[in-house]
N, C-alpha and C positions, 0 to 999 in steps of 0.2 A: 913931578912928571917923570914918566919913565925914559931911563936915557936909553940910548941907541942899542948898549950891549943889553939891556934885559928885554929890549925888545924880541933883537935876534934871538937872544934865547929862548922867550914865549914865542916866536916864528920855529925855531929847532922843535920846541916841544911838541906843538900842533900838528908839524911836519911829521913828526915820530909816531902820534897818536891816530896823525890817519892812515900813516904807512901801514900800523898795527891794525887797524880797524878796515883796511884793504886787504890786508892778507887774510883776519876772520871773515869777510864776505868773501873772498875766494875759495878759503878752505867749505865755507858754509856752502856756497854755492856747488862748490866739486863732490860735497857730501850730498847734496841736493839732486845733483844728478846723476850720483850713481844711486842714491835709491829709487830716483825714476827708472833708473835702466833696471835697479832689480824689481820695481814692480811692474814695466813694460815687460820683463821675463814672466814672472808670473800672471801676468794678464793673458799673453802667449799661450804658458802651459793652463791658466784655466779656458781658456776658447778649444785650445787642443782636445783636453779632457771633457770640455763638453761637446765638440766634435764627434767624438770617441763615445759619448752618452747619447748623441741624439743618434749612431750608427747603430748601436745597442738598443734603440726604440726601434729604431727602422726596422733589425733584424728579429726583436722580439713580436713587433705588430707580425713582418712576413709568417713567423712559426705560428703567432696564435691564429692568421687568416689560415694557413695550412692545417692547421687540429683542429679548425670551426671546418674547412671542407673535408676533412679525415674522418671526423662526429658525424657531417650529414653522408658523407657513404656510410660509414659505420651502420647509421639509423635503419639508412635503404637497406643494407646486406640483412639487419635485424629483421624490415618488413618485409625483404623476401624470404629470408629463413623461415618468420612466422607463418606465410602463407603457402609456403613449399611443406611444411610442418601438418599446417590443417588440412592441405589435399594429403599428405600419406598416412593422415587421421583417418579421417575419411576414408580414405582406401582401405587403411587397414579394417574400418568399421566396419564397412563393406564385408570383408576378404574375413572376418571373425563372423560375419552371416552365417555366411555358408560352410560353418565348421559342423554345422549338424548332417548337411549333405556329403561333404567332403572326408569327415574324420569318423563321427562318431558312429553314422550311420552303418560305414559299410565297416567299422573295428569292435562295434558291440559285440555283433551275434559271436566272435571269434574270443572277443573279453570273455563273454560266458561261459562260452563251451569250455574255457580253458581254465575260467575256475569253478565252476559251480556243473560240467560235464551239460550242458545244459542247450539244446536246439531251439534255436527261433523259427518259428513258423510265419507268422507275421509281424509284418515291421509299419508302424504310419510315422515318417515327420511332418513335422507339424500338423499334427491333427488339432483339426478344427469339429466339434459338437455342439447343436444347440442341445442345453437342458434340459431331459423331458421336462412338458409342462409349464416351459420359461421359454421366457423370449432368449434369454440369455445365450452368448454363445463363448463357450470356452477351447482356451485353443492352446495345444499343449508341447513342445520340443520333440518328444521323439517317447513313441509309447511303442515297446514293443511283444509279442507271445510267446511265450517259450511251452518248450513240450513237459514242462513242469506244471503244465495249465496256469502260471504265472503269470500277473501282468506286468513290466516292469517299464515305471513313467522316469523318464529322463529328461531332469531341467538342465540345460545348458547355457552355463557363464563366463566368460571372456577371466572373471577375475575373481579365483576362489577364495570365499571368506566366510563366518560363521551366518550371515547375512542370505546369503546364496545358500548355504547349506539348508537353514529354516525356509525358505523358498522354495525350497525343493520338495519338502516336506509337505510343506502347504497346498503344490501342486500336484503331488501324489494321490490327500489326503481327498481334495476335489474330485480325481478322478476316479476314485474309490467309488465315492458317494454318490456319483451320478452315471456313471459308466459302469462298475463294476461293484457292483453291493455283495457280491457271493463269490467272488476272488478273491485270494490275495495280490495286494499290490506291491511290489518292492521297488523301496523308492532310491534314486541314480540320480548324481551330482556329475554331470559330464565337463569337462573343460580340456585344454589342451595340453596345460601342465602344472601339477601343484605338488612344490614340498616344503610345503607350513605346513609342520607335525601339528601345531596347534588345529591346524582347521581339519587335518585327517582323524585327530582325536576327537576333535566334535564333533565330526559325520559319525564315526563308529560309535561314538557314546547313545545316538541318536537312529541308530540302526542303517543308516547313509551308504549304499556304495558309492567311491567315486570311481571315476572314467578318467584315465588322464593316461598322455602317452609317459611311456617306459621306455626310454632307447627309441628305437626305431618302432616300436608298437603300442595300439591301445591297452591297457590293462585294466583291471580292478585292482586298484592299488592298497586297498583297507579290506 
């Protein structure tokens, strides 16, 4: 049997072991809860920063709702431009009608004289003839007399091109043939203004005058 002194001494030792075994659950515990408190810090700073992300969505939905109502004015300004667009088509379409009344008619007889010394005696726009002998009726820009006994047929185009110029031609060629079999015809590309040397050398290569204003006047510019 164990006598009294080793008893106290297995009582000292146990006492010592859980003295020791006290202070590791203390240190353990005080370790414990400072990384609570560093991860209750960072649970803080992530709620913060997601705080700070959901304010970032908030702000990002406001911008993209304001550039979806930026896009549908955008759209409107677009569809009124297009149809602000088509009425001054139109108008102009219009307004390019009457360039045979307004420009060519009363700048020809003056293009002539001034290059070819040359008097009109009669002028028709827009002559309209049915074809002897045909139902057909042809109807033609701007034909007019000169005291050359010349007849000279003027097609008039908003947009000269080698296309317009063969057109021109064509409508000359017509009116030769049914109006005028025992004249000559000299055939007239009229428009408002053209300097595509390309298409001026196409009309001259083709015998073509054109009509186009010079400055402040009509001329025959080829």
């Amino acid at each position: 049997m164990r006598t009294a002194e080793q008893r106290i001494d297995r009582l000292e030792e146990l006492m010592e072991r859980l003295a020791e075994e006290h202070i590791k659950t203390e240190e353990s515990i005080r370790d414990l809860k400072e990384e609570m408190s560093d991860f209750k810090e960072e649970m803080s700073d992530f709620k913060n920063e997601m705080s700070d992300f959901k304010n970032e969505m908030s702000d990002f939905k406001n911008e993209m709702s304001d550039f979806k109502n930026e896009m549908q004015e955008f759209k409107g300004e677009i569809r009124d431009f297009k149809t602000e667009s088509n009425k001054r088509w139109g108008e102009l379409a219009n307004r390019l009608g009457t360039i045979i009344e307004d420009i060519i008619l009363p700048g020809a007889p003056d293009a002539l004289k001034e290059k070819f010394g040359v008097e009109i005696y009669e002028s028709y726009p827009r002559m309209k003839r049915r074809i002897p002998g045909t139902k057909n009726l042809e109807e033609f820009d701007l034909v007019l007399i000169g005291s050359d006994n010349k007849v000279y047929s003027v097609e008039v185009k908003s947009k000269p091109n080698n296309s317009a110029i063969d057109s021109a031609i064509e409508k000359a060629e017509r009116l030769k043939n049914a109006f005028f079999p025992d004249r000559d015809v000299v055939t007239m590309f009229g428009t408002l203004y053209c300097d595509n040397d390309s298409v001026i050398n196409y009309a001259s290569n083709k015998n073509v005058l054109i009509l186009a204003m010079k400055g402040e006047y009509l001329k025959v510019i080829n």
